[in-house]
N, C-alpha and C positions, 0 to 999 in steps of 0.2 A: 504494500500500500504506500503509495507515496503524500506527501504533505497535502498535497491537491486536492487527495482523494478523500484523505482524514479528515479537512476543513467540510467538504462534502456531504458526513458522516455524525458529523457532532452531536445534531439535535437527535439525529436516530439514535444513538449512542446513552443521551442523557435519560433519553425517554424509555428508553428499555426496549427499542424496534426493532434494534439490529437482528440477524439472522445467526445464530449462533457460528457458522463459519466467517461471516463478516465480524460479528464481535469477536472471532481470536485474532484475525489480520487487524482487524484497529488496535487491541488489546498489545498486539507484536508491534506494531507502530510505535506504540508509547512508550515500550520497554528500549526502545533504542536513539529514540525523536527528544529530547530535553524543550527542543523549544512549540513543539508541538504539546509535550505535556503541561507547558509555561501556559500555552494558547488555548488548553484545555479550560485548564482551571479558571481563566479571566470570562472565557466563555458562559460556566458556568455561573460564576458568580454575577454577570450582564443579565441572566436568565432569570436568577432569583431577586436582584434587585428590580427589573421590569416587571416582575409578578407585582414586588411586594407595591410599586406606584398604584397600582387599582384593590389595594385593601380597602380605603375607606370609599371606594367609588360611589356609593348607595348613603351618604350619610350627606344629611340637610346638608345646605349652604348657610354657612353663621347668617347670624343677621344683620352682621354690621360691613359685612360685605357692599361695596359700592354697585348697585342698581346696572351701573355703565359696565362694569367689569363682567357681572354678568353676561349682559346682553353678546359682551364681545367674545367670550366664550363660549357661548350656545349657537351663535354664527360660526364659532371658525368650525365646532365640532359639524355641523350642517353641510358643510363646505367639502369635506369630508368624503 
C-alpha cells in the first residue's frame, strides 16, 4: 500500500469498513510509514473534534444574542 492509497483508506479505517485483507495492508503500512502514522493520528483527532462542533447543535439561541447575527446565520446556512 503506498501513502496514496492509505490517505485513500482513513475514514474506512476509523470506521471499522475496511475488509479484513485491506485492514492488514493498511495495518503493514503503519508499521513501517512514521509519517503516515503522524497523518493518522491528526486525522483522527480533525474527526472527533468536527463531531464534537454539532454537540450542542439543538440547544436554544441565548437570548441576548443580537436579532442581526441571527438573521445572518440562518441565511448563510440556507445558502447552503
Amino acid at each position: 500500500m503506498t501513502c496514496r492509497e492509505f490517505a485513500d483508506f482513513m475514514s474506512d479505517y476509523l470506521s471499522g469498513e475496511l475488509s479484513a485483507e485491506c485492514r492488514t495492508q493498511f495495518e503493514q503500512h503503519l508499521s513501517v510509514c512514521p509519517n503516515c502514522v503522524s497523518y493518522l493520528a491528526l486525522y483522527s483527532q480533525t474527526v472527533k473534534m468536527g463531531k464534537r462542533a454539532y454537540d450542542g447543535e439543538q440547544e436554544a439561541v441565548p437570548t441576548d444574542m443580537p436579532e442581526e447575527l441571527v438573521k445572518a446565520i440562518m441565511e448563510a446556512r440556507r445558502r447552503r
